[in-house]
Structure formats: C-alpha cells, structure tokens
N, C-alpha and C positions, 0 to 999 in steps of 0.2 A: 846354560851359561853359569860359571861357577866362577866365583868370584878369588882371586888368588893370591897369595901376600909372600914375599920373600922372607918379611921380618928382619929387615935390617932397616938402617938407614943407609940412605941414597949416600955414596964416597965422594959422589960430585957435589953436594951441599957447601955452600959458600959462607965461609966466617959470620959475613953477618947476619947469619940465618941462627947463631948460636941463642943470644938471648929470646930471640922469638921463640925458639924452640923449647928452652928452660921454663918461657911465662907459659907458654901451652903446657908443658909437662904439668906444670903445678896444675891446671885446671885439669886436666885427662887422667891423673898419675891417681886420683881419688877414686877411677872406673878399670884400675887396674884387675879386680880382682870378678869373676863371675857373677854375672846377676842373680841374687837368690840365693848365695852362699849361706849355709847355717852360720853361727858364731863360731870361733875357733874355743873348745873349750879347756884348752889349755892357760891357767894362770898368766904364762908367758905369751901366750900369742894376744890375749887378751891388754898385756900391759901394753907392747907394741903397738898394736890400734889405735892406743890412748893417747900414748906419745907421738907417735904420728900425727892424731891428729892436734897436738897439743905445736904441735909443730906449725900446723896450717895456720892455726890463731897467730903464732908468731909471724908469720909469712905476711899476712893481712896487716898486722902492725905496723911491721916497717917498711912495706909499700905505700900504704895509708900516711905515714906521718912524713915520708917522703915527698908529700905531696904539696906543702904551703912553700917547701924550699925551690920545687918546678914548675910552678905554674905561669909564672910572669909577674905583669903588674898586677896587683891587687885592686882591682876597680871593686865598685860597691856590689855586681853579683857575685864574681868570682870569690869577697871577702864573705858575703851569705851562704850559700853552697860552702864552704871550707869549713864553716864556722856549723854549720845544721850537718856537716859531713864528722865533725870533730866529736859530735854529741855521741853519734852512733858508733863511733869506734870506742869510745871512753864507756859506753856501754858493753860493749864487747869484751874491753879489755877486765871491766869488775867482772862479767858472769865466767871468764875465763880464771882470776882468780878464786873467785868462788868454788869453783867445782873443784879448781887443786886443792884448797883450804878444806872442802868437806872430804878429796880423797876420792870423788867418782869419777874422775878420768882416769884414774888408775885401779879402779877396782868396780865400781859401779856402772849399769847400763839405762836402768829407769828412763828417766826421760830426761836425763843431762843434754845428751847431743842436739835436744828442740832449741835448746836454749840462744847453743850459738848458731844453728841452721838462722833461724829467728833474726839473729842480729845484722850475718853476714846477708840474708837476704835484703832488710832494710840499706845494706850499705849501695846495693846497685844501683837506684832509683836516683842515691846523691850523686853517684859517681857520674851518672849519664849528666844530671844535671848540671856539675859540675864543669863536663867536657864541652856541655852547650854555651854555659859561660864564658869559660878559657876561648872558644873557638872565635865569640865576637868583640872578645877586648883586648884579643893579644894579635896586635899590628905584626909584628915581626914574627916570620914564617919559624925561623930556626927554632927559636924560643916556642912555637905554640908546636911542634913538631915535637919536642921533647915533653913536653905536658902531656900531649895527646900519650904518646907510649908512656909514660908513668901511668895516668890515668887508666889505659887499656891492664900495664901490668899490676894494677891493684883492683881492679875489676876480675880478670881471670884469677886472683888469688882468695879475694870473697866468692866469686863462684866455686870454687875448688872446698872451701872451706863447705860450703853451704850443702854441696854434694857427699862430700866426705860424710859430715854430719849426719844426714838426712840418710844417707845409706846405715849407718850402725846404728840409729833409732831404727829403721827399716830393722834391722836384726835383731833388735831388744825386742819386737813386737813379735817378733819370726815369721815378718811378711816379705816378700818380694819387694825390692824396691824398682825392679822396671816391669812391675806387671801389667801397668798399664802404658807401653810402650811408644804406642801411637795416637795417645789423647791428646786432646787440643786444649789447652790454660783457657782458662775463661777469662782472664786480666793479665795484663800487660807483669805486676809483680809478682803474680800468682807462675806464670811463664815462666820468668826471668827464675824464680823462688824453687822448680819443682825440676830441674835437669834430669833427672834421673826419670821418674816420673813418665816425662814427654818422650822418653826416647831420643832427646834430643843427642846426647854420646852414648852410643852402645858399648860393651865390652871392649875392651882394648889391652892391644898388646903395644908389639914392639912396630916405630909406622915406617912407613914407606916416604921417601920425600920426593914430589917432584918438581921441579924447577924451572925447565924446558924443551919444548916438544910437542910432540904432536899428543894428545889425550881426547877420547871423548868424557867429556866431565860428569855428563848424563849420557848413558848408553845404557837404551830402554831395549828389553829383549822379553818373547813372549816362549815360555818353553816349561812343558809340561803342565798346560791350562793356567798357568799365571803371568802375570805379566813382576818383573823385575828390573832395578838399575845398579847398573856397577862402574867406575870408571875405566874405562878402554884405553890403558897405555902401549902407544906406539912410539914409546921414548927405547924400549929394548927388543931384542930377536930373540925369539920370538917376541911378539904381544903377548899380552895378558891381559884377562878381567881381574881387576883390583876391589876391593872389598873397601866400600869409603868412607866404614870405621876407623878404617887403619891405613890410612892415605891420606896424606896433607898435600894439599897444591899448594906452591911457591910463588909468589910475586915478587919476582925482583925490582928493587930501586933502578933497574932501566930502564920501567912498566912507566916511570911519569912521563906524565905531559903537560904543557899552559893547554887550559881552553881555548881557543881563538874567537871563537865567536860568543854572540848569543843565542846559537841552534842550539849549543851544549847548556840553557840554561837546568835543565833537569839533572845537571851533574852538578853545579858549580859556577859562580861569578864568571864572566871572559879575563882570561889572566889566574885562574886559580889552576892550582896544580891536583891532578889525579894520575891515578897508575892504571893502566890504558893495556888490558890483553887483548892483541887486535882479530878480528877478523882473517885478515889477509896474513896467510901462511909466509910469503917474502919479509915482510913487516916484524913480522915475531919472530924468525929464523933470523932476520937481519941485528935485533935488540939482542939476543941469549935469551928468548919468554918462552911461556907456556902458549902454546895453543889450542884453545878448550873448543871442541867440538860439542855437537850434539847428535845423538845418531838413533835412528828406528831400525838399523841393517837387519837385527835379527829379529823384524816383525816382517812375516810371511803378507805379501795382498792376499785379501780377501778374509784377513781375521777379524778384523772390524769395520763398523763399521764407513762407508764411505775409504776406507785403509787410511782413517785420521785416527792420531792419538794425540789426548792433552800431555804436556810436559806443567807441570804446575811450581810456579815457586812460592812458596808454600809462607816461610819466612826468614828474616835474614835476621841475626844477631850477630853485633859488632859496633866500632866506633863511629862509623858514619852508615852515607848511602852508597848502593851498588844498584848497577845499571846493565841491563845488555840491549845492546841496540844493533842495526844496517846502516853503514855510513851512509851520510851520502850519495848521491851520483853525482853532482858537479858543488859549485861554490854559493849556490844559493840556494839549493834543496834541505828540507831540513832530513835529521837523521828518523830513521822507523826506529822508536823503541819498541820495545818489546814487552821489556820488566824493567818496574822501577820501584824497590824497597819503602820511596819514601812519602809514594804519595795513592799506598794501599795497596795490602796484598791480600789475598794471594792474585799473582798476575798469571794467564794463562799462556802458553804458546803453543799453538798448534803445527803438529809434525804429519807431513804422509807416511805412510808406513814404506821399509824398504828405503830408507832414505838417508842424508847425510849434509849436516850444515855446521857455518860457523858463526857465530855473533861477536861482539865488542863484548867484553867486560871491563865494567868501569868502576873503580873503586874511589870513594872520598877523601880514603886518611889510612894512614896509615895500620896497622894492626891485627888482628885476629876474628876472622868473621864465619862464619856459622849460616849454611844455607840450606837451610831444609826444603827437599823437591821430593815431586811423587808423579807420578804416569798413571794417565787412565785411560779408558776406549769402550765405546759399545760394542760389546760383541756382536758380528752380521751371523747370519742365519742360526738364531740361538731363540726358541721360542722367549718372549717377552725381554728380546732384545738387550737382555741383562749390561748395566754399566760395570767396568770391573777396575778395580785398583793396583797401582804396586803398591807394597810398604813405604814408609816414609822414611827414604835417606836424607842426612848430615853430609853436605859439603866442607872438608874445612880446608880455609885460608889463611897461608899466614904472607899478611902484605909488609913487604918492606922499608922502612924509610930511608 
C-alpha cells in the first residue's frame, strides 16, 4: 500500500477555507524543508532562514496583540489570562529585538533560536488558557466564535514559531530534528513545546484538500510484514492511498449541529453547536461532508490474532473536544462512543480484520486539530505471539466556522 499525493490543492476548495488554510500554512510552512537537512552554507541562504524566521516573531505579534480587541467582554479571567498572556509576548518581543541588536539572526547560529523556541512555547499553555476563559464568559455565540479562531490563529503561529526555531537550533547542533519521530512528551508543555521532535508534522509539501466524500481517514493495511495507515480517497477515479502528511480533511460549516438532548452530553451542553461528520453516507452526501471511514480491507484473516486489530487514538490537538461515536437506534438509547479526547486518551477501537465501518465525528469549536492514531495486532501463528505496531500518523483537520 503506497501512499500517493497529487501535490496540488484540491480546485473544489471553497473560499472559506482560505484563511484556515493561510493559519495552517504559517504552522506547516516551518516543516517545509527535509528533516536533517545540513545548514545551507551559503551567507545568503543563511540570511534568508533568519528573516524568515524574523518573520514568524512578527507573525506571533500581531496575532497575539489582536487578541484584547476579539475577545469579548473582559470578565476578571479572561482579563488574567490577557494580562499573564501580555507578559510572555513582551517577553518574546525584547529577546527578538535582542538578537537583531547583537546581529544573530542575521549572521549567527549559537543558541539564538532557544530563546524564542522558549518564549513561543510558553505562549501556548496561555493561549489554551485563554480559550478556556473566553469560552465560559462570553454569552454571545458570534463573538466567542471569533475569539475562538483569533485565539486558534495565534496559537498555530507560536507553534510555527516554536518549530521553525527549534529546527535551526536543531541545525546549529548538526542534529536531526525528527530523529526521534515517534516519542511520546512526558508533559503536556513539553508536547505542545517539542513538534518536531514527536513527529507530530512530518515533511511536507504541497497538500491535498478534501472536503467531501467518501475517505477512509484511517486505512490500516498489513503488507510486506508491517502493518501501515494511509487515508483511502474515494472522492476521485481512480482511488488513491494518500500519504496524511500531506492531506488535510475539510469540515465544512454544514458539519454543525444543536445538540438535542443530554445523551450528547460528552460533546456539549443540549443546545450547543458542534460540526457533526456523520455516520450515515445519505446524511453526509445530503450536507456537501466528508465521510470518514475506517477500514482493515487490506488485512488478510488469519494475520492476527483472533483477525482483531487495535486502531488507537493516540492524541488530539486543537481548540476543543472531538468524539466518534454510533448513533443511536431509536429516541431514548444513548449513543456508543467510542473515542473521547476529553476525558483520557489514548481511546482504543477495535476492528476485525477485512472489514469496513463508519462512525460520527464530532468536533467542539471551530479550528485546527491534529490527531495522532496508530494500528496494532498480535500476530497469530508467530512463535511468542509477538504484538506489532504502525508508525504513528497525524490526522489534520481544518474545521470551519
């Protein structure tokens, strides 16, 4: 199974997919170049790096200070958080002038780029905090909708920053910055702190968008004694495996829904709004959505054991929770979840082998989310029954408002 990328953008992509696309760029656009690259030793490609990344600090700036003018009313958290979020940018902004003033972003490598890795890392921790505040004191939907994507777009541009950075420190040392591709953060800032690192964005090019149709979002396949996942678009004729590095999934603003009840309390209040890719192929077909499969088609019976494989969701980063669940059956049943981000992962789901299903996906809020899965299975008639892994893939989402 070979995983396969056109390298364009999708022509069907819909206007307001633009900005969404721009705030991702800024966060990916740092993982543009090969992992493990030497330096460029050229004066000139050297300057470029700098400015570039002299660029990102500006990027974080005016996202960041965008932020007291969108957030709503200023209750007394949301004024805390603004105010402990102000410190660390004003922080950022002196060691940025700093390093212009001694002249090592433009000619020096040492260990400048820790500095603002450093800073931009600390800004995430406010920014979440930040979003947790806006979300319970701002009444009016429209207004905490707009906060929320401000908030998303100066989060993916401190990550961007913090990546960028952390990779040309990587290159001052003349280490690998994804060599340890598939470790797991020991903390939660340490996580958020180390992208590169986690494997959390591999190598990237030019991406693929998709929007709506039929895809397997995870499609686990066992070939040449490993197991792998790629996502399976059935959106073009031929199909293709897509490589989901380089594959964004699309949530369109026709994905919301009100809650109705309190079965849906694991998503959301009764009456709150989420972006809803459903299950049911009529349903998603009817809206213009994505419809995300799951699939084991190309695990043979009898390769593991019992022919079960785990699908694991591993973790999610983004602005809220994300859910997959089994409606219902009638008006009083409650829903099977399956995976739920927010109340401890990794959440497992077990697949037969040779097989093919769908679930809900349920998104919180609006924005940019990051889902880390991976596939495992005991191998049957393998002396001492060995358990085996895929590598760990990146799902990325860009939800609409």
């Amino acid at each position: 199974m070979t995983p396969t990328n056109t390298g364009r953008i999708r022509t069907g992509a819909k206007s307001p997919l633009q900005l969404s696309v721009a705030s991702l760029a800024v966060f990916l656009s740092a993982c543009a170049g090969e992992p493990g690259a030497e330096p460029s030793p050229s004066p000139e490609g050297a300057r470029r790096e700098w400015q570039a990344l002299q660029e990102q600090v500006d990027t974080v700036l005016v996202t960041t200070s965008a932020l007291r003018g969108s957030t709503g009313p200023h209750d007394a958290a949301v004024l805390r958080a603004l105010e402990k979020l102000d410190v660390t940018v004003q922080h950022l902004s002196d060691a940025a002038q700093q390093l212009r003033r001694d002249g090592r972003l433009e000619t020096g490598r040492e260990a400048a780029p820790m500095q603002l890795s450093v800073r931009a890392g600390q800004l995430l921790p406010e920014l979440r905090a930040l979003g947790r505040a806006v979300r319970a004191s701002t009444p009016d939907e429209e207004t905490r909708r707009k906060a929320l994507l401000a908030i998303t777009q100066a989060q993916l541009a401190a990550r961007s920053l913090d990546l960028q950075a952390g990779a040309l420190q990587a290159e001052a040392n003349g280490t690998n910055a994804n060599a340890n591709a598939n470790a797991e953060g020991d903390g939660q800032n340490e996580s958020e702190r180390s992208f590169v690192q986690q494997g959390l964005i591999g190598p990237v090019g030019p991406f693929y968008l998709i929007d709506e149709g039929h895809i397997d979002a995870i499609d686990a396949a066992w070939e040449d004694g490993q197991l792998g996942i790629t996502i399976h678009d059935e959106t073009v004729d031929p199909d293709v495996e897509r490589d989901p590095r380089r594959t964004i999934l699309v949530v369109k603003a026709a994905a919301k829904v009100s809650l109705p009840d309190a079965r849906y309390g694991f998503i959301g209040a009764v009456g709150a709004t989420a972006w809803l890719l459903p299950e049911n192929q009529l349903d998603a077909a009817a809206a213009g959505l994505l419809w995300p499969g799951l699939a084991t088609d190309e695990i043979e019976s009898g390769v593991f054991v019992n022919d079960v494989v785990q699908v694991s969701i591993r973790k999610v980063i983004g602005p809220n929770g994300l859910s997959l669940f089994s409606s219902p059956q009638d008006e009083v049943s409650d829903p099977l979840v399956v995976a739920d981000s927010e109340d401890g992962l990794p959440d497992i789901i077990s697949l037969p082998a040779s097989t093919h299903t769908h679930l809900n996906w349920a998104f919180e809020s609006a924005g940019i989310y990051l889902v880390r899965v991976e596939v495992g299975g005991q191998l049957a008639g393998v002396t001492g029954t060995p358990w085996v892994t895929s590598s760990i893939e990146t799902l990325k989402f860009i939800v609409l408002p």
